[in-house]
C-alpha positions as CSV (number, residue, x, y, z in Angstrom):
1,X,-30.0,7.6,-51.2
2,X,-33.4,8.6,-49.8
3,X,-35.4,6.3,-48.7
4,X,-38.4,5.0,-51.0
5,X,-41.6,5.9,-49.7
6,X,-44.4,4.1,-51.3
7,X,-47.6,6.2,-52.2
8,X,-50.1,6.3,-49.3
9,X,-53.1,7.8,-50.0
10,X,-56.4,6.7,-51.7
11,X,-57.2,10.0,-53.7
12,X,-54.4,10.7,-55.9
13,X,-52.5,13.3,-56.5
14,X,-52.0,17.1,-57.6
15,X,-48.8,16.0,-59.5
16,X,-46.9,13.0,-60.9
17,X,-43.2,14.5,-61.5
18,X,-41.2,12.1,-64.1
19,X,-37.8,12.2,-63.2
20,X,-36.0,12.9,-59.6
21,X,-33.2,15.5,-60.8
22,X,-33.0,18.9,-60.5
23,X,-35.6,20.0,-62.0
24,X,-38.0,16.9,-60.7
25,X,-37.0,17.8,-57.4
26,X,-37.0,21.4,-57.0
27,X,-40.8,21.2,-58.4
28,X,-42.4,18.5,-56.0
29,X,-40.2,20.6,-52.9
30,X,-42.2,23.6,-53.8
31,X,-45.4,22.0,-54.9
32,X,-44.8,20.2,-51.6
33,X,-44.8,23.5,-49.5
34,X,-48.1,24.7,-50.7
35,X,-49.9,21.1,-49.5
36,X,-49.8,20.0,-52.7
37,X,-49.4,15.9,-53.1
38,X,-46.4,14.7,-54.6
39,X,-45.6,11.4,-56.8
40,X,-42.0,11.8,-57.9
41,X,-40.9,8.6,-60.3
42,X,-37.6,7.9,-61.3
43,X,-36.2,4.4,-63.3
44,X,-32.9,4.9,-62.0
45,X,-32.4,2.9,-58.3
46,X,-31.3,6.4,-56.7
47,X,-32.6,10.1,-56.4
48,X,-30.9,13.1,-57.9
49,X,-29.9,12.5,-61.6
50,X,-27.1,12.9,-63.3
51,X,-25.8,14.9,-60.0
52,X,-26.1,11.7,-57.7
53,X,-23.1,11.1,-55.8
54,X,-22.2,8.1,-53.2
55,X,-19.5,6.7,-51.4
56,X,-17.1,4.2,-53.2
57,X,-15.9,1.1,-51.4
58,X,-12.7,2.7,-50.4
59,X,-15.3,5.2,-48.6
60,X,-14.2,8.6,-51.4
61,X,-17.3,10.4,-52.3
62,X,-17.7,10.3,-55.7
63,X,-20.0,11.2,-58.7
64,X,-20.6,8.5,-60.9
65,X,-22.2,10.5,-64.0
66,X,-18.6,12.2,-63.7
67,X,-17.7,16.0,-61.8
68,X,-20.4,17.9,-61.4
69,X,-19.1,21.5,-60.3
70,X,-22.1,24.1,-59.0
71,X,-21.5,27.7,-59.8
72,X,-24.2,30.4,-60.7
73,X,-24.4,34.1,-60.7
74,X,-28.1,34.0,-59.3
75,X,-28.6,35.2,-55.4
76,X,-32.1,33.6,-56.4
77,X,-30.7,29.8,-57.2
78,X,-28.3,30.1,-54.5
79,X,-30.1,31.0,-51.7
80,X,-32.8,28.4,-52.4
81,X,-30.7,25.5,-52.5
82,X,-29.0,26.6,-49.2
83,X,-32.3,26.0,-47.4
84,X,-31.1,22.1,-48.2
85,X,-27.7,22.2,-47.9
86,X,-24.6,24.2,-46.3
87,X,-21.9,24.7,-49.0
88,X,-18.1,24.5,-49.1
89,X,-16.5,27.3,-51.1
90,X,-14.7,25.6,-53.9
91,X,-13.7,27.2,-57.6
92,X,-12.4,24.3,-60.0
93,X,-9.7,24.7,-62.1
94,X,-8.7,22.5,-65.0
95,X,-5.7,21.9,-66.9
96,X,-4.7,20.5,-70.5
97,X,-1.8,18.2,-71.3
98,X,-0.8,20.2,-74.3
99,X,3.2,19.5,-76.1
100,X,4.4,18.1,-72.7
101,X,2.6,20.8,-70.3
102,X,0.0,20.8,-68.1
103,X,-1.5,24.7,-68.8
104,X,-4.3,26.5,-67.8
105,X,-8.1,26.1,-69.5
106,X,-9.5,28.1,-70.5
107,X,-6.1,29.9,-72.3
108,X,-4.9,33.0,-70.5
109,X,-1.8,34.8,-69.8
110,X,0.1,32.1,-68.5
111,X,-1.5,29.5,-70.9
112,X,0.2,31.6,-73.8
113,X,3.5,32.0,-72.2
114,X,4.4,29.1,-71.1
115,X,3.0,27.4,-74.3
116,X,5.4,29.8,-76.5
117,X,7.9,30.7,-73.8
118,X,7.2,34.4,-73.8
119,X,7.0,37.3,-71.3
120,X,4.1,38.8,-72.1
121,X,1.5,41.3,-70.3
122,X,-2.3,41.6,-70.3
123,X,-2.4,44.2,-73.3
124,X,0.0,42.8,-75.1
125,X,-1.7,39.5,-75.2
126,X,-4.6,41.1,-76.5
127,X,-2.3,42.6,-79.4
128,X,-0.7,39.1,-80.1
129,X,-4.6,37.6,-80.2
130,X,-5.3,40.0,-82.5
131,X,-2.2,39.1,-84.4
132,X,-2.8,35.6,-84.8
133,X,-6.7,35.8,-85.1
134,X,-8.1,34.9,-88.4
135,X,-10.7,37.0,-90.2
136,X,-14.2,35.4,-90.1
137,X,-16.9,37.2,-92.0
138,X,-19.8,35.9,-90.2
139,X,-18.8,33.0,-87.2
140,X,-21.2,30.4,-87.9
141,X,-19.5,27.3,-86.2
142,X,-17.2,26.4,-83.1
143,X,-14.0,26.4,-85.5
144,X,-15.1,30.2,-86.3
145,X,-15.5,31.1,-82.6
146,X,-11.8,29.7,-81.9
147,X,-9.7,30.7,-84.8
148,X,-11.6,34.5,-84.9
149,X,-10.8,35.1,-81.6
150,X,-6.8,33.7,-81.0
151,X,-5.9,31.9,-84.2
152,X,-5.0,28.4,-85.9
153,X,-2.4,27.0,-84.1
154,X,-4.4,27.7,-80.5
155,X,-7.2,26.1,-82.1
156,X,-5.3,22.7,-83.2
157,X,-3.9,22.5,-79.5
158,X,-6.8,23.2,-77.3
159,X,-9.8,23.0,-79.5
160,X,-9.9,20.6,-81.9
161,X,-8.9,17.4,-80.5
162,X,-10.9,17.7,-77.4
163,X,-14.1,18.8,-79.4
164,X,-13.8,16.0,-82.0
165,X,-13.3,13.7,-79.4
166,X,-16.4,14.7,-77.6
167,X,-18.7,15.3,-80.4
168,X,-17.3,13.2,-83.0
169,X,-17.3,15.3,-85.1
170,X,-15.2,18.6,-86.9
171,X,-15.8,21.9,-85.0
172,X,-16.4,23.3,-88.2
173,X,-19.7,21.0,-88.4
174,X,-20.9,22.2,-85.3
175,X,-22.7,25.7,-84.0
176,X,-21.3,28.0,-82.5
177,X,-22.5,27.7,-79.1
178,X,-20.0,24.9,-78.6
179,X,-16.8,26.6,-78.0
180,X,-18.5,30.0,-77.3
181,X,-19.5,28.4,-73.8
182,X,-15.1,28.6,-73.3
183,X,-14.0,31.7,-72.7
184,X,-10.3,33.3,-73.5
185,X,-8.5,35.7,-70.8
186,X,-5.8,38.3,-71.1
187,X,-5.1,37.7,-67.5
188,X,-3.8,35.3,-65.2
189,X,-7.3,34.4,-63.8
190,X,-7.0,30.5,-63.6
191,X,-10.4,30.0,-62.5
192,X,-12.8,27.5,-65.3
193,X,-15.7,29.5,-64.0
194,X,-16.3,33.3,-62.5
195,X,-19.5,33.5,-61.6
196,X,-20.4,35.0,-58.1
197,X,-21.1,32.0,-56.4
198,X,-19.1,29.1,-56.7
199,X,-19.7,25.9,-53.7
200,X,-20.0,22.6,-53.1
201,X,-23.1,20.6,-51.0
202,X,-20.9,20.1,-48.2
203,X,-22.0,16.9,-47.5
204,X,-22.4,15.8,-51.2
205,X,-25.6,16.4,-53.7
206,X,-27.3,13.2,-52.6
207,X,-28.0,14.6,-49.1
208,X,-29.2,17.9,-50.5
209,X,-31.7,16.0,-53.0
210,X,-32.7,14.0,-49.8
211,X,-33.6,17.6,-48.2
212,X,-35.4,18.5,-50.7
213,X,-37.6,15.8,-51.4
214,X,-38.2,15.1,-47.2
215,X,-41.6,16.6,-47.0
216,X,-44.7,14.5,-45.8
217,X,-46.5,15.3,-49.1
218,X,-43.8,13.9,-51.6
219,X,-44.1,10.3,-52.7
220,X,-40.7,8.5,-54.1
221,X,-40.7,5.6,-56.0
222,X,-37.6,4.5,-57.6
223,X,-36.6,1.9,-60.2
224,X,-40.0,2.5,-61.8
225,X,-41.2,3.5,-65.1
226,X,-43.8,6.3,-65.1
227,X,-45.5,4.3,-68.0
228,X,-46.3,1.4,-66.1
229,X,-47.7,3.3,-63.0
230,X,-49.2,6.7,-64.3
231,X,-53.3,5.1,-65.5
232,X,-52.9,3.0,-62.0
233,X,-52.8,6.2,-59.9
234,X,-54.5,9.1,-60.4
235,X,-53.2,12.8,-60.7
236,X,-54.2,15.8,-62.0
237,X,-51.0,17.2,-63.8
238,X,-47.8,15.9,-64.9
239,X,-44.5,16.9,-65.1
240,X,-42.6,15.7,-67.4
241,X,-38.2,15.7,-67.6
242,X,-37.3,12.6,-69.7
243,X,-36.4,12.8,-72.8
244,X,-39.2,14.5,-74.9
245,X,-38.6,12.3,-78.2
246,X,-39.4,9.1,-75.6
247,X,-42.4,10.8,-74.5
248,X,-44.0,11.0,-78.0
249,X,-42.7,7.5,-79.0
250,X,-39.8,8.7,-81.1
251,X,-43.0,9.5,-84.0
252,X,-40.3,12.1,-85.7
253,X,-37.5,10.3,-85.1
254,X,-34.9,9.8,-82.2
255,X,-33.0,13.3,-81.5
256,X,-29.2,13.1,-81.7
257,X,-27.2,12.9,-78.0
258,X,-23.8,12.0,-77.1
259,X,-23.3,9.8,-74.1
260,X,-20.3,8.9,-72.2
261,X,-18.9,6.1,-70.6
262,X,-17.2,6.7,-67.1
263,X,-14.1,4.4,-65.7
264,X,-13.7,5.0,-62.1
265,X,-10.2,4.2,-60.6
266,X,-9.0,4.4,-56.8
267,X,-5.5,4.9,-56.0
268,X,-3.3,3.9,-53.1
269,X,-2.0,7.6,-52.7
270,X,-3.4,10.9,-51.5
271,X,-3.4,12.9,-54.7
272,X,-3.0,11.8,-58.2
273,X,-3.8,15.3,-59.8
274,X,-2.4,18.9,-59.6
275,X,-6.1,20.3,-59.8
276,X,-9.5,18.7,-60.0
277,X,-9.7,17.9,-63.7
278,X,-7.0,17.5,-66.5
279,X,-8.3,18.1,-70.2
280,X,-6.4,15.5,-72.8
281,X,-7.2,17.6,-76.7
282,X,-5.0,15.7,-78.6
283,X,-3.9,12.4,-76.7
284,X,-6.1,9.2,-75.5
285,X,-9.3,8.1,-76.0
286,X,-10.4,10.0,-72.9
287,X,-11.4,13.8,-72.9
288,X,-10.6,14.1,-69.2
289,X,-9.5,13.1,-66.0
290,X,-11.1,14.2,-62.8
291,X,-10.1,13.7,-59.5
292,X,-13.0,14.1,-56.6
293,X,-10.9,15.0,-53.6
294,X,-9.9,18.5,-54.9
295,X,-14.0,18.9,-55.8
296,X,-14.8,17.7,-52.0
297,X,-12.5,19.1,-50.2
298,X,-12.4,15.0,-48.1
299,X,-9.8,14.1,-46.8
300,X,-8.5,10.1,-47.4
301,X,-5.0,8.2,-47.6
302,X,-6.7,7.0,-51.1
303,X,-8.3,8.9,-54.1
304,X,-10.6,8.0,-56.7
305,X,-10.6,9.7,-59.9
306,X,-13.1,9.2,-63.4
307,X,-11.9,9.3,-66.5
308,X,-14.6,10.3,-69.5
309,X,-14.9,8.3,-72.8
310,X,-17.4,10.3,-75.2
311,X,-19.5,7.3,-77.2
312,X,-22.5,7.6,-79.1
313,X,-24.6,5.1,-77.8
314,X,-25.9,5.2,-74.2
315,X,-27.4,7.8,-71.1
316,X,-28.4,11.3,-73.1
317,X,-26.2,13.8,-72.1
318,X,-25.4,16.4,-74.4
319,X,-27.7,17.8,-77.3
320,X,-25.7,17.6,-80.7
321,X,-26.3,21.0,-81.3
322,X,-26.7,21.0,-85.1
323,X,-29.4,23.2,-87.5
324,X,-31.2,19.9,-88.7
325,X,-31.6,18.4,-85.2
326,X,-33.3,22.0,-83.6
327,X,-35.8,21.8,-86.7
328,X,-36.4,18.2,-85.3
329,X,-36.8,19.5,-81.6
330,X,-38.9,22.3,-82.6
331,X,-41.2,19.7,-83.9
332,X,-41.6,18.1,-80.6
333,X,-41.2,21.4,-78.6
334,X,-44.8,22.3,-80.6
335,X,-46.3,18.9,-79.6
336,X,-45.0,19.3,-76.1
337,X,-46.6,22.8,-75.8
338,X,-50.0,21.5,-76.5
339,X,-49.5,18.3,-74.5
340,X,-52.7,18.3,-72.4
341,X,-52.1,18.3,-68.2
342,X,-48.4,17.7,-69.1
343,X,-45.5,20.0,-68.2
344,X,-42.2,19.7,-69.8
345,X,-39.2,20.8,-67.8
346,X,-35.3,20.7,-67.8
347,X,-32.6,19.5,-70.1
348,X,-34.0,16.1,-71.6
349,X,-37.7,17.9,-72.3
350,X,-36.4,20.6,-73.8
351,X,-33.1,19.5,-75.7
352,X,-31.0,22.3,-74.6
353,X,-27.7,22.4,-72.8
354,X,-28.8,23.6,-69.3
355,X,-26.1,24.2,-66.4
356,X,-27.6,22.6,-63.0
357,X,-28.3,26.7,-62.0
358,X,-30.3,26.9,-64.8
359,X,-32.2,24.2,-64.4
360,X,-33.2,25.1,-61.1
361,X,-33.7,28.5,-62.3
362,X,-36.2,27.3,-65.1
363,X,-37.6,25.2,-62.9
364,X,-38.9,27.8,-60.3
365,X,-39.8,29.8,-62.9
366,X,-42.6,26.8,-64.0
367,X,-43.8,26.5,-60.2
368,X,-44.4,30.1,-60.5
369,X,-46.5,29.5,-63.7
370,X,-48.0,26.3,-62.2
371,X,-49.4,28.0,-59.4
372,X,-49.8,31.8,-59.9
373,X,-49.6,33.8,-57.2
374,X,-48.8,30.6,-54.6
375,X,-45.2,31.6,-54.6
376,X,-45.2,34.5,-51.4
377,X,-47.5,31.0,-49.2
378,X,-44.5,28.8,-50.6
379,X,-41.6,31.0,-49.6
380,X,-43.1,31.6,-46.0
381,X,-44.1,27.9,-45.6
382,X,-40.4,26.5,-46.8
383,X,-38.1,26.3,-43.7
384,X,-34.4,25.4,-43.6
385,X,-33.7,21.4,-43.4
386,X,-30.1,21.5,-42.6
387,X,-30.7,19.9,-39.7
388,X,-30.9,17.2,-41.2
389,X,-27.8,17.8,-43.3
């Protein structure tokens, strides 16, 4: 956890950043470069978000908001978070306990034929999709992405369980983003992601955020709410990633999230699971089991794993992604965009489902709009931290 340094200086500052995550934090680092002064707030006790991790009392590095796996297909993202951190190669593979078997997610080759004992090739998968598939006049919802694509009875055992579970609620009353984020494979590729980059912070997230937010001109305060500090200190612009209902006082109404609740378990043994996370569609109350040693590569006689119970109330994590709750974002989206010396950035401001690359994307994309033609001075004035690392 970084170390909370209390704000210093008697004439304000250039920014107040709500919220110390990913996009919080790649913001006040840039702003930061350019000599720009820095107030990042957070209410949580710790920096980095939802990506936070820390050593449990059996001494496994964990993430308590549950696995978060970094992957991205832009050189761009990448090469900007390695000025904080080095990176372990890693690419994370998940399971599903399906009729007694533990097979590969998202289905492929060997999903299929073990599933249905058969012996079949890449193009002749792709004949038996198309044999099982289900005509769908226009795909509308997350059922009509599944069954469209490789049928009913894949749908029941991968899809439907797991979403209900996580959304509460039938994938035919969701859009079609949902399952369209899973994709199918005529070949053996067992990989959950393929994008071009796939690492870990080698020594964890909460050391890279540390990195990041190390320069002289960035003020931390933790445990704080930016409401009960932001007409005490002045700045000149604020950037905004809470939830942007909570910013305009719920006057709409609340928007929909679901949450979940985490149980964290350590084991007296070296390995509980065959890969990093297990899917559970159709059994348990849990929509997964994750185990943080194959995600860190650490070593340890012990091992911690985190199982994930979707609920309704709690932290916002996921956007219910429905047509009646965009109409309601929209709403706020056009109040946010007129919001006077306020900036709205990153997944809780915007009410979209953002992968960490993207937020970091989007986010130096809004430094670049913050300060117009700054970014050249800010790329030649950032210098690699790892020493600190």
């Amino acid at each position: 956890m970084t170390e909370q340094r209390q704000p210093t200086t008697s004439s304000g500052y250039d920014y107040l950043i709500v919220g110390a995550g990913f996009a919080g934090a790649v913001l006040a680092e840039r702003l930061a470069s350019l000599g720009r002064r820095v107030l990042i707030v957070d209410k949580r006790p710790h920096i980095g978000g939802n990506a936070y991790d820390r050593y449990d009392d059996a001494g496994i590095l964990i993430h308590p908001y549950g696995p978060h796996i970094f992957h991205t297909n832009s050189a761009a993202v990448f090469d900007y978070l390695s000025r904080f951190t080095q990176w372990r190669p890693y690419q994370h593979r998940v399971l599903a306990s399906v009729d007694g078997q533990l097979l590969p997610m998202p289905i492929n080759l060997d999903t299929v034929n073990s599933l249905y004992g058969l012996n079949l090739n890449a193009s002749e998968l792709e004949a038996y999709f198309a044999s099982v598939a289900e005509p769908v006049e226009q795909v509308r919802t997350s059922e009509d992405v599944v069954v469209s694509k490789v049928g009913r009875d894949l749908y029941n055992k991968f899809f439907k369980g797991y979403t209900r579970k996580q959304w509460a609620l039938d994938p035919s009353e969701l859009d079609a983003s949902v399952t369209a984020r899973v994709p199918t494979r005529a070949n053996r590729d067992s990989r959950y992601f393929t994008d071009s980059y796939q690492a870990m912070p080698l020594h964890g997230y909460t050391r890279m955020f540390e990195n990041m937010l190390a320069h002289p001109n960035i003020s931390v305060m933790l445990n704080t709410d930016y409401r009960s500090i932001q007409e005490l200190l002045p700045w000149r612009h604020m950037i905004y990633t809470g939830p942007v209902d909570a910013f305009f006082d719920f006057k709409y109404g609340k928007l929909p999230y679901r949450s979940l609740k985490f149980e964290h378990m350590t084991l007296p043994q070296e390995q509980a699971l065959p890969t990093g996370t297990v899917n559970h569609p159709n059994d348990y109350a849990y929509t997964r089991v994750s185990e943080f040693k194959h995600i860190t590569g650490q070593r340890h006689p012990q091992t911690s794993v985190v199982y994930e119970y979707p609920q309704a109330e709690g932290d916002p994590y996921y956007p219910v992604p429905r047509p009646e709750n965009a109409q309601l974002a929209a709403r706020y989206a056009a109040d946010a965009e007129v919001e006077p010396n306020v900036t709205f950035v990153g997944r809780l401001a915007t009410y979209r489902y953002y992968n960490m690359d993207q937020v970091v994307a989007q986010a130096l994309k809004v430094f670049r709009d913050l300060e117009p033609g700054e970014e050249e001075q800010a790329l030649l004035a950032a210098q690699p931290t790892l020493a600190g690392a």
